[in-house]
C-alpha positions in Angstrom: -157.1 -77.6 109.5 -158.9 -74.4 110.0 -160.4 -72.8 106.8 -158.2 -69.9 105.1 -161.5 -67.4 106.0 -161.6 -68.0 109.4 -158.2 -67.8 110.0 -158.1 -64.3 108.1 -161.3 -63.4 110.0 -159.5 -64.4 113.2 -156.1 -62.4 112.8 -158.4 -59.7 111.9 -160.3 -60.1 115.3 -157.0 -60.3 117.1 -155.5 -57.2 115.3 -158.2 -55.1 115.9 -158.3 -56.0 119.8 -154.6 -55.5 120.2 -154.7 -52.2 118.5 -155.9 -50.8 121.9 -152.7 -51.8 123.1 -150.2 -49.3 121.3 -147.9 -47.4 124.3 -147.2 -50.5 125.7 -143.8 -50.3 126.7 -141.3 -52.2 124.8 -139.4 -55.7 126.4 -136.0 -56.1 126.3 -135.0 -58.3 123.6 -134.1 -62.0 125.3 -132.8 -64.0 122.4 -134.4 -67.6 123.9 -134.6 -70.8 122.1 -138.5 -71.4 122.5 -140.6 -68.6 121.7 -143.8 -70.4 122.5 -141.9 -71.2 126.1 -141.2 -67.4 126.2 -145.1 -66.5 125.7 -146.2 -69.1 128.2 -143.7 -68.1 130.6 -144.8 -64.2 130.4 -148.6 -65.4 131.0 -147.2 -67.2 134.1 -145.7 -64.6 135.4 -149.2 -62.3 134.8 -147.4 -60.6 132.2 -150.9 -60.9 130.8 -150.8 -58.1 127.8 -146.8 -59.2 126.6 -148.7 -62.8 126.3 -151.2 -61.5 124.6 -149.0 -60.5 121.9 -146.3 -62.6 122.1 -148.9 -65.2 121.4 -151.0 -63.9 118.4 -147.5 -63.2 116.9 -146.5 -66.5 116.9 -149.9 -67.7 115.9 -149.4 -65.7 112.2 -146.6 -68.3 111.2 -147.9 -71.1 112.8 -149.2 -74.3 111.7 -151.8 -76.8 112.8 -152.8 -77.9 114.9 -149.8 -75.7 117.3 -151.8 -72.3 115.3 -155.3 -73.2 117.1 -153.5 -74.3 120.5 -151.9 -70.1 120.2 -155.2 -69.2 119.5 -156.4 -70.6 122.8 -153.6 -69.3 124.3 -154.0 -65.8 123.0 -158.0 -66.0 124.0 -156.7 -67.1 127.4 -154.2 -64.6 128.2 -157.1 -61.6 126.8 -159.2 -62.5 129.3 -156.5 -62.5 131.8 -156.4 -58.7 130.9 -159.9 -58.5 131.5 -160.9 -58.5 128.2 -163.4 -61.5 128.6 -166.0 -60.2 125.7 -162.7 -60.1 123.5 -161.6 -63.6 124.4 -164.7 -65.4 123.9 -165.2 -63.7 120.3 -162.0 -65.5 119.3 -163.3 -68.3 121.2 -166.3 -68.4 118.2 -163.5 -68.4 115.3 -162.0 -71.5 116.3 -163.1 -75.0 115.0 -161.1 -77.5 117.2 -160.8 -81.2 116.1 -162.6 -83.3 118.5 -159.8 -86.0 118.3 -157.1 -83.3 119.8 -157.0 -84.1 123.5 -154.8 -80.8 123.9 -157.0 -78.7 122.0 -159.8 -79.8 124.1 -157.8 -79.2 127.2 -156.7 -75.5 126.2 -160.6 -75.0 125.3 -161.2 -76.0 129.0 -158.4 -73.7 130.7 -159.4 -71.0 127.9 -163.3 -71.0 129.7 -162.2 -71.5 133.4 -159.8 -68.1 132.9 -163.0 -66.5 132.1 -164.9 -67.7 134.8 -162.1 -66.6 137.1 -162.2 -63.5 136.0 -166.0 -63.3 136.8 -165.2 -64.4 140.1 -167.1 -68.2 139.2 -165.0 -69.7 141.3 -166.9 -73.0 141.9 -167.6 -73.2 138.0 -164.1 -73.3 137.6 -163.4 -75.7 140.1 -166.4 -77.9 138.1 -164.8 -77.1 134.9 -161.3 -78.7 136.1 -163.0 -81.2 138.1 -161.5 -83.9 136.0 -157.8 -85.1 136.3 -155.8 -83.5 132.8 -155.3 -86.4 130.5 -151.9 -88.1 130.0 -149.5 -85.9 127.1 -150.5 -82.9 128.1 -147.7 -80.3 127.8 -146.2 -79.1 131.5 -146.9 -75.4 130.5 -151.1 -76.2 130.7 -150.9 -78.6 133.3 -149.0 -75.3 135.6 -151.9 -73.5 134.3 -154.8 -75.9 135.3 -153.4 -76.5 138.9 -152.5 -72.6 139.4 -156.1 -72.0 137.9 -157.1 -73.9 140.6 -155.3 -72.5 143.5 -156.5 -69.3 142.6 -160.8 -70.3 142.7 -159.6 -71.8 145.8 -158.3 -68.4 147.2 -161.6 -66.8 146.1 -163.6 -69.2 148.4 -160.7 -68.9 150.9 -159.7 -72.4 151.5 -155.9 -71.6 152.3 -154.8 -74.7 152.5 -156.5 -76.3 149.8 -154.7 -73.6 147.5 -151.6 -74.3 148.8 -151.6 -77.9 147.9 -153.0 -76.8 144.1 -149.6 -74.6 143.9 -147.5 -77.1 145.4 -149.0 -79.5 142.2 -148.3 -76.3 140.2 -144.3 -76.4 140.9 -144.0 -79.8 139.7 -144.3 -78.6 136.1 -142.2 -75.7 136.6 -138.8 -75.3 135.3 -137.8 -71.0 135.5 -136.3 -70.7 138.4 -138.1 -67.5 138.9 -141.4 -68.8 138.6 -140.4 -71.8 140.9 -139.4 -69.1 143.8 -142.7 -67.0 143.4 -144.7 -69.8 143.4 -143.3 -70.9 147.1 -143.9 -67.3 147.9 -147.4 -67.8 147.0 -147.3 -71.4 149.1 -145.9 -69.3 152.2 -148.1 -66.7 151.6 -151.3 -68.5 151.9 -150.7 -70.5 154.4 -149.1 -67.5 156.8 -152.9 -66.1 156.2 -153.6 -69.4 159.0 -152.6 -69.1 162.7 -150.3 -71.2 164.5 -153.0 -73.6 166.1 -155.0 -74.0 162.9 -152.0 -74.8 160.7 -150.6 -77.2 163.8 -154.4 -78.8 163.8 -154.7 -79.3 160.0 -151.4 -80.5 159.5 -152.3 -83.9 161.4 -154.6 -84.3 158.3 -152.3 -83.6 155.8 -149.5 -86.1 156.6 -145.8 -85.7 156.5 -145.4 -85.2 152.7 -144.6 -81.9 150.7 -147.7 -79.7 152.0 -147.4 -80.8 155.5 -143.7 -80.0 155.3 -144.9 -76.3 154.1 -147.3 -76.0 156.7 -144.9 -77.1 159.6 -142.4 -74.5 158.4 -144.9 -71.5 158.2 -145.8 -72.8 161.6 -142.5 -72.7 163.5 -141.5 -69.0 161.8 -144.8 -67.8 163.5 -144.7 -69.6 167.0 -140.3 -68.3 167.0 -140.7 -65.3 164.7 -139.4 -63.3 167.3 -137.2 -65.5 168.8 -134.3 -66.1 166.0 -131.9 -68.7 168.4 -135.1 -71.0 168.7 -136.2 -70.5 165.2 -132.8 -71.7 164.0 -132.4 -74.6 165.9 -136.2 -75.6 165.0 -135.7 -75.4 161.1 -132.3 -77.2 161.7 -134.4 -80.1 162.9 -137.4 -79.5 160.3 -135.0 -79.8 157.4 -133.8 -83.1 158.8 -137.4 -84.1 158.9 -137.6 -83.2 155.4 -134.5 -83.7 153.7 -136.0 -83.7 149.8 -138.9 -81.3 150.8 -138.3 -78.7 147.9 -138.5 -75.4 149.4 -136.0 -73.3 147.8 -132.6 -72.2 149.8 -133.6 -68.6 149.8 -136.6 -69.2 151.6 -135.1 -70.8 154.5 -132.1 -68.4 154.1 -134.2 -66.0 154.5 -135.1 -67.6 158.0 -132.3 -68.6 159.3 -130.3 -65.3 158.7 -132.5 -63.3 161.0 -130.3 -62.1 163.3 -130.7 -61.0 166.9 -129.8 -57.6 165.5 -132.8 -57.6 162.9 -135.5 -58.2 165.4 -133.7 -56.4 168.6 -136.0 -53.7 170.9 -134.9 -50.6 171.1 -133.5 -49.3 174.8 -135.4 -46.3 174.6 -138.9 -46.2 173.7 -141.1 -43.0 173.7 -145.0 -43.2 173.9 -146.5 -40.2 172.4 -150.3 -40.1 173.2 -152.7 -37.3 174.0 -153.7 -38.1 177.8 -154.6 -34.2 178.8 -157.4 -34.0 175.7 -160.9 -35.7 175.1 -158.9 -38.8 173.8 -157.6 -39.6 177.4 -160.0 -43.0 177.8 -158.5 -43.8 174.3 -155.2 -42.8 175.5 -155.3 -45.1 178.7 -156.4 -47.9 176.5 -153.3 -48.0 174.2 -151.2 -47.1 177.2 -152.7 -50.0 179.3 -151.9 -52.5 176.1 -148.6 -51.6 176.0 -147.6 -52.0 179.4 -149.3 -55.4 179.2 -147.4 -56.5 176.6 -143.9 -54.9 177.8 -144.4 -57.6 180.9 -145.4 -60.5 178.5 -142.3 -60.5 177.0 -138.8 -61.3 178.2 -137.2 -57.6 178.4 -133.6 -56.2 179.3 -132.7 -54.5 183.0 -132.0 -51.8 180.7 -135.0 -51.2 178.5 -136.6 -47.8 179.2 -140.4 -46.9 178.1 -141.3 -43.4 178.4 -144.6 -41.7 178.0 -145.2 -38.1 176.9 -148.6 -36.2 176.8 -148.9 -35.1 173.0 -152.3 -33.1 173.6 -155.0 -32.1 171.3 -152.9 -29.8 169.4 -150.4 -31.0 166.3 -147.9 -28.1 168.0 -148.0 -29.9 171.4 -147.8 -33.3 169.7 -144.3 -31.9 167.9 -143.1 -30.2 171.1 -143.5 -33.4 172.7 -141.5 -36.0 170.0 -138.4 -33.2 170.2 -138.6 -33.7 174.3 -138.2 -37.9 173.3 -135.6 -36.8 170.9 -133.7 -34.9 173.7 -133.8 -37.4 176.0 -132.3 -39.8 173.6 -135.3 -42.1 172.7 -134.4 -44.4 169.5 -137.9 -45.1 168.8 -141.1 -43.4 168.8 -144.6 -44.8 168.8 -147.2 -42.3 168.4 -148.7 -39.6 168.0 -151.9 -40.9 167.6 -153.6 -37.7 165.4 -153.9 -37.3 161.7 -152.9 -33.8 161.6 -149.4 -34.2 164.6 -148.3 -36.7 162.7 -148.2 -34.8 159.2 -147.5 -31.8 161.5 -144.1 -33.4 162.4 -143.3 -34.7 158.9 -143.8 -31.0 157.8 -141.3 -30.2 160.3 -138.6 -32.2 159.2 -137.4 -35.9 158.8 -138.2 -38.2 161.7 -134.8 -38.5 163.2 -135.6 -42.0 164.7 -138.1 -45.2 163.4 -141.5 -44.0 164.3 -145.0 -45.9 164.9 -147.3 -43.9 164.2 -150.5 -45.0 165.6 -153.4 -43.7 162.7 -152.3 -43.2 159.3 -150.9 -39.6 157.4 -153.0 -38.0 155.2 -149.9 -37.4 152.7 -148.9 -39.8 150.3 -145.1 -39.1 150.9 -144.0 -39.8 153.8 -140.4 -40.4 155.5 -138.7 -43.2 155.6 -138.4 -43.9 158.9 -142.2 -43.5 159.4 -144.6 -46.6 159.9 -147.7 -46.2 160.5 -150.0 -48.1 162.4 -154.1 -47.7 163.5 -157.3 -48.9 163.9 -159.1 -46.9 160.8 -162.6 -47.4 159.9 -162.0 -46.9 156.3 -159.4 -49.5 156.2 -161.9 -51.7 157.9 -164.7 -50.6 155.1 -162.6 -50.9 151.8 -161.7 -54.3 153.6 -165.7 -55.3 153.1 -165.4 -53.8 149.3 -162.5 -56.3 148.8 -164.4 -59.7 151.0 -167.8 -58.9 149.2 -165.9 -59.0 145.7 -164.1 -62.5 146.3 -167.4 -63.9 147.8 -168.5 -63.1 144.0 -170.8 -60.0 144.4 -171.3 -57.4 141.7 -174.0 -54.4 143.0 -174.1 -53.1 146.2 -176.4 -51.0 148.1 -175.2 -48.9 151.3 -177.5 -48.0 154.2 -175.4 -45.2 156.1 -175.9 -43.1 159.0 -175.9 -39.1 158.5 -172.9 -37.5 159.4 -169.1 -37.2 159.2 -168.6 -40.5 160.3 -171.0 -42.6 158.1 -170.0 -40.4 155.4 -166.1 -41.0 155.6 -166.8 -44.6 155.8 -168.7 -44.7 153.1 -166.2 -43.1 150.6 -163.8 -45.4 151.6 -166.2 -48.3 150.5 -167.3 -46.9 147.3 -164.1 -45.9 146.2 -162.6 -49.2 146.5 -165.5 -50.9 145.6 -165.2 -48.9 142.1 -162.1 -49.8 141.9 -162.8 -53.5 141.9 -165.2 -52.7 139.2 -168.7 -53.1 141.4 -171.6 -51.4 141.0 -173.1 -49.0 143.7 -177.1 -49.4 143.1 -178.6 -47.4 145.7 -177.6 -45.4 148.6 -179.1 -44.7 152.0 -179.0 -42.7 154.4 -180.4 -42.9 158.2 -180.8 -41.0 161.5 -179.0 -42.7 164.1 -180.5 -41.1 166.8 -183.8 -43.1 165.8 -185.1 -46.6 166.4 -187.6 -47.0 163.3 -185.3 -46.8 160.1 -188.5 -47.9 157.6 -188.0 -45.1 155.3 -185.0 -45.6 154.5 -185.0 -49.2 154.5 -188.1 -48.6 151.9 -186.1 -46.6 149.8 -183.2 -49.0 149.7 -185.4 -51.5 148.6 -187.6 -50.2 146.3 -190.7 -51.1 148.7 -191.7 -47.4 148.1 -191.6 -48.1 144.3 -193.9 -51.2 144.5 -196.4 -49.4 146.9 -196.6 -46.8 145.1 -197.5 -49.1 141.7 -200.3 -50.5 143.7 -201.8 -47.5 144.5 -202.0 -46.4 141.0 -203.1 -50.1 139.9 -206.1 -49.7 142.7 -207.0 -46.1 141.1 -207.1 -47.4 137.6 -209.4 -50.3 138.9 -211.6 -48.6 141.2 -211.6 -51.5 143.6 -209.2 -53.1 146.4 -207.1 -55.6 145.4 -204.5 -58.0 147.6 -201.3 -56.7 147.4 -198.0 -57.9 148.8 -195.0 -55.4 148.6 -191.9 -56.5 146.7 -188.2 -55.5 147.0 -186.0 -55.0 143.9 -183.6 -58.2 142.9 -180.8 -56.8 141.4 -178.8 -55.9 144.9 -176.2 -58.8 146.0 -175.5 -57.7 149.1 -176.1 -54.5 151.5 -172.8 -52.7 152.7 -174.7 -52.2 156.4 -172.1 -48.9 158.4 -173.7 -48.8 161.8 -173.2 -49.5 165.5 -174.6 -52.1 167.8 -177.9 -50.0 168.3 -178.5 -49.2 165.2 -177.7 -52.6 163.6 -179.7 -54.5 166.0 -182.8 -52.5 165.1 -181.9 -52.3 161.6 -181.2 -56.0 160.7 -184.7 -57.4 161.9 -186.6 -54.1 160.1 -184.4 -55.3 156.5 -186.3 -59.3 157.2 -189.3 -57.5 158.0 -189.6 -55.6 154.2 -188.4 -59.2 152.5 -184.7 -58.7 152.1 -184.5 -61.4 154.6 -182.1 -63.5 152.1 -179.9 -60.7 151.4 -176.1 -61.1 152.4 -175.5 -57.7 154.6 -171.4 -56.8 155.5 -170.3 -54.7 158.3 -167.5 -53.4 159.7 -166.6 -54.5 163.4 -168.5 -51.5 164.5 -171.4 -53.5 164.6 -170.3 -55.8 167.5 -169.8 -54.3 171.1 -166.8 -57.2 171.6 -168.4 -58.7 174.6 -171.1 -61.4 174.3 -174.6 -60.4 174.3 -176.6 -63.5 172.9 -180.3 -62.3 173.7 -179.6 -58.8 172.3 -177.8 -60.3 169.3 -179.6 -62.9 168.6 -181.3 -60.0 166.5 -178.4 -59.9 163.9 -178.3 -63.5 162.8 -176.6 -63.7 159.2 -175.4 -60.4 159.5 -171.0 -60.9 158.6 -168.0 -58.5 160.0 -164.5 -58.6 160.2 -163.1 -58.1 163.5 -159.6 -58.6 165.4 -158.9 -61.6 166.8 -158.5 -59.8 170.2 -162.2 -59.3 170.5 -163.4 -62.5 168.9 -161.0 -64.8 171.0 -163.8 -67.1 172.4 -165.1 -67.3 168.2 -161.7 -68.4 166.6 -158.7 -70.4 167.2 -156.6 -67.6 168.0 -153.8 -68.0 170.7 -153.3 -64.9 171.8 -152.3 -62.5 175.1 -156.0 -61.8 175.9 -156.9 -65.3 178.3 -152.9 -64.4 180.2 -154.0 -60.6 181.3 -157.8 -60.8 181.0 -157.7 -60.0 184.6 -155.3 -57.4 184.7 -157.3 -55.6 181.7 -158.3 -51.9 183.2 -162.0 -50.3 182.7 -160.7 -48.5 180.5 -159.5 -51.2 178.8 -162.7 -53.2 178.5 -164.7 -50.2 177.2 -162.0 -49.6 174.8 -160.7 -52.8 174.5 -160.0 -53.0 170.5 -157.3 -50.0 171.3 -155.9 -51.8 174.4 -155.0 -54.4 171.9 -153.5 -52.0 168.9 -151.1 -50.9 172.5 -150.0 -54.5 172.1 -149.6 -54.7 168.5 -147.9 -51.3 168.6 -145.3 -52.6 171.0 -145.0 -56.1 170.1 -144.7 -55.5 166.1 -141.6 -53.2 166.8 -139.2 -56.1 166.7 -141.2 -57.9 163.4 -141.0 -54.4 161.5 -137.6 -55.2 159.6 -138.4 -58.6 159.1 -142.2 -57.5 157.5 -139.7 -55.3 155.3 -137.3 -57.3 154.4 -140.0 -60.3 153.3 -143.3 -58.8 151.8 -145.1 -62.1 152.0 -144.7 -62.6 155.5 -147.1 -62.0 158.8 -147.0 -61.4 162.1 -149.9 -62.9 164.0 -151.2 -59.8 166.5 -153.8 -58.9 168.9 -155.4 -56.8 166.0 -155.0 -59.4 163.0 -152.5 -60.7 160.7 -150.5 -57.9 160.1 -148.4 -57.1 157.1 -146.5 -54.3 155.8 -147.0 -52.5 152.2 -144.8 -50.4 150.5 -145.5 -46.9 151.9 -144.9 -48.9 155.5 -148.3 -49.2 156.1 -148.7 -52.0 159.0 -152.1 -53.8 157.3 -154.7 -55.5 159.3 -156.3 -58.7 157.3 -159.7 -59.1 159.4 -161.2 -62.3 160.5 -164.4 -62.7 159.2 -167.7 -64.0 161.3 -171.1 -64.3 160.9 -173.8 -63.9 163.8 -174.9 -66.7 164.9 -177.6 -67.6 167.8 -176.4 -64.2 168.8 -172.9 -64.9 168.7 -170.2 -64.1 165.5 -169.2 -68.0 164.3 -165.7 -67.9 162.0 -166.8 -67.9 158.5 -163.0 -69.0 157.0 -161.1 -72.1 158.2 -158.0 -71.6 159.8 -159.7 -68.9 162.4 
């Protein structure tokens, strides 16, 4: 039994944390039977703040030894809220009895919340290394295996986390928590490709995972091909007959209708062929022709291309010509400022692709957008650097618009991550020795310049090796293959040799190059599958039509493949919106769809190699 004066210390503690909470909204009242049910099932559903309360509340009128268990419970859900500092001062208050295997347990899921929460995601792996003892309620054993899944997702073994959530559901009993956790399931293992999931399967075994990871298989390989996909997960369920995938969830494939995924008759191409973009403009056009003849098409079908120009006007002039001749979709225009130029003018009459993303927040609704952005590509390295655990950051960035756009992009979502920008560097990109800056973003500069004063004080030469600064985790590296080749031996040379450096795919040409490469050894990037074909598993159009492939494909080939994407994700665009946690495996990654219609790119992430990137993730 805990003393009265730490008790009254701890409800003290609590009061005074929770009093930063005032404005949160009020719940409607649910009469339930079990309140402590009610709390666990709000911190299972990440209602993180409502636990928070809901569980100090009940700790008040509790007794032992349920009061100390809501004490963990409360300390757990704090730090859930990211208020780890507050969880582990209740964390001192509490004096569990050694003999209480649940206490103990609820210590242990209390210390691995915090350790998620600082991204530790192999701690908490140690931490719940051991199987839970026998008697321990079904509300902490959901905890422990979803505590697990989600460490697992930080170090981005898919299907590992899919089998801790598939252990999670056996303890489950809300329905609604049941259907979001197979959501979860689906989602992580969509995040595969169709070989990799068919591969690791044969490992798994025909049980309740491998029954998961067949299905996510067979709605990529038929996604667009609803007849097959039926009859496929016709034959699946009678493979698995008590697999326990919820009936929406396959409803949800097997009512995909011919009409849902259909192509359009009339398709209109908007891109900017009389303008400096033309190479790009060939590119896109090239891909989309290419995959127009992959893919089993009506007599009918009719794709039309119209020259959009430089100018937003002709861009506008040139979606009313599609309109008049009756397109019912659009992809394009490929500019910034035609496509906001349009929205200005008025509602998009038809769905429209448009291949870069609007520089409004409010958009129409028939308006998807689509491209191959560079600042997408950087706050993707903010979000891979945070998972891989890292805290500060330095930047080394070229001058100019370009560096300078990608950069913001980084920052900004890096802040809003919560990590820490250390240092910031700019370089010329026109040169081939980047020392100074390099020095700078180091700290080399600091340390010579201490040695200098230390030899002035002494009045004698001393031995003097420079040193770097040690509170950097990793360099956020915005450069292109000349640059990054020079720039990645000249970091080894100033002793920053074991410091992780991220890059976008700019860094990579997309063709193989070992000897000049070879130079950028440990150096990661996300690219599209399209350019790292030979590197991954992906199955994709590239090894049908490499030979077909224009130059101006191959010197542009990463926008030969968005002309793919762009024609191929047409028919997947109501099914992305109808089922947020699904994917569409393309040319230019795994490709999802957000609530402003936003067609997202997930990356695959490499690492150099002997000169050439190597798959850093399973499931590649």
């Amino acid at each position: 039994m805990m003393p009265r004066r730490l008790f009254s210390l701890w409800v003290m503690i609590v009061t005074l944390l929770l009093a930063g909470c005032a404005g949160v909204p009020e719940k409607e009242v649910v009469e339930e039977k079990d309140p402590v049910a009610e709390a666990e099932r709000l911190f299972a559903s990440g209602e993180y703040r409502s636990a928070t309360e809901a569980f100090n509340q009940l700790a008040k009128t509790a007794r032992e030894p349920q009061q100390t268990n809501l004490m963990l419970r409360t300390a757990a859900a704090l730090a859930r809220e990211d208020r780890v500092h507050q969880s582990r001062q209740i964390l001192e208050t509490i004096q569990l009895d050694p003999n209480n295997t649940q206490q103990q347990f609820l210590l242990k899921l209390t210390r691995a919340h915090i350790a998620l929460m600082e991204r530790r995601a192999e701690d908490v792996l140690r931490m719940l290394e051991q199987p839970p003892a026998d008697g321990i309620d079904n509300a902490y054993l959901a905890d422990y295996h979803l505590l697990r899944a989600d460490a697992r997702t930080i170090l981005g073994d898919r299907v590992d986390t899919a089998s801790e959530l598939v252990k999670r559901e056996e303890y489950l009993q809300n329905l609604q928590l049941i259907e979001e956790n197979q959501e979860a399931i689906w989602e992580a293992l969509a995040m595969m490709n169709e070989r990799a999931l068919a591969r690791m399967r044969m490992a798994v075994g025909k049980n309740v995972l491998g029954g998961w990871m067949e299905l996510v298989q067979l709605a990529k390989a038929h996604q667009l091909e609803p007849e097959i996909l039926n009859r496929r997960v016709d034959e699946w369920h009678k493979s698995y007959p008590d697999h326990p995938v919820r009936e929406e969830i396959l409803k949800g494939l097997l009512e995909r209708s011919r009409e849902d995924i259909i192509m359009p008759q009339r398709i209109a191409v908007l891109l900017p062929f009389d303008s400096r973009f033309g190479k790009a403009a060939e590119s896109i056009r090239d891909g989309i022709i290419a995959a127009y003849y992959s893919r089993p098409h009506h007599a009918d079908q009719r794709i039309r291309f119209y020259d959009s120009g430089s100018e937003p006007a002709t861009a506008l002039a040139a979606y009313t010509r599609a309109m008049t001749d009756e397109s019912d979709f659009v992809i394009g225009p490929l500019n910034k400022e035609a496509i906001d130029w349009i929205a200005d003018k008025g509602n998009f009459p038809v769905p429209t692709l448009a291949l870069n993303y609007s520089l409004e927040q409010d958009v129409p609704d028939n308006l998807y957008q689509f491209g191959l952005s560079p600042e997408e590509e950087a706050r993707q390295v903010a979000e891979r650097t945070w998972l891989d655990g890292h805290v500060n950051s330095a930047a080394l960035i070229p001058s100019g618009n370009w560096g300078e756009r990608v950069y913001t992009a980084f920052q900004q979502r890096w802040k809003e991550l919560g990590g820490v920008v250390i240092e910031t560097q700019q370089y010329n990109a026109e040169q081939q020795d980047y020392s100074a800056p390099i020095q700078n973003l180091l700290n080399i500069n600091e340390s010579q310049r201490r040695a200098r004063a230390l030899r002035q004080l002494l009045s004698q030469s001393i031995k003097f090796e420079p040193r770097r600064r040690k509170d950097m985790d990793f360099i956020f590296l915005a450069a292109y293959p000349q640059q990054a080749r020079q720039i990645r031996p000249q970091l080894k040379f100033y002793h920053a040799s074991d410091v992780p450096v991220y890059a976008t795919s700019h860094v990579f040409t997309g063709s193989l190059d070992q000897e000049r490469d070879r130079d950028m050894d440990g150096l990661m990037f996300g690219d599209m599958p399209w350019v790292l074909a030979g590197s991954t598993a992906h199955r994709g159009l590239r090894p049908e039509i490499e030979q077909y492939i224009s130059s101006a494909g191959n010197s542009l080939q990463r926008l030969y493949a968005l002309g793919i994407d762009a024609y191929n994700i047409i028919a997947a665009l109501n099914t992305l919106k109808a089922y947020p946690y699904e994917r569409y495996d393309g040319e230019t990654g795994s490709l999802s769809l957000d609530p402003q219609q936003r067609v997202r790119r997930e990356l695959t992430w490499v690492k150099f190699r002997s000169g050439r990137p190597v798959a850093l993730d399973e499931g590649l």
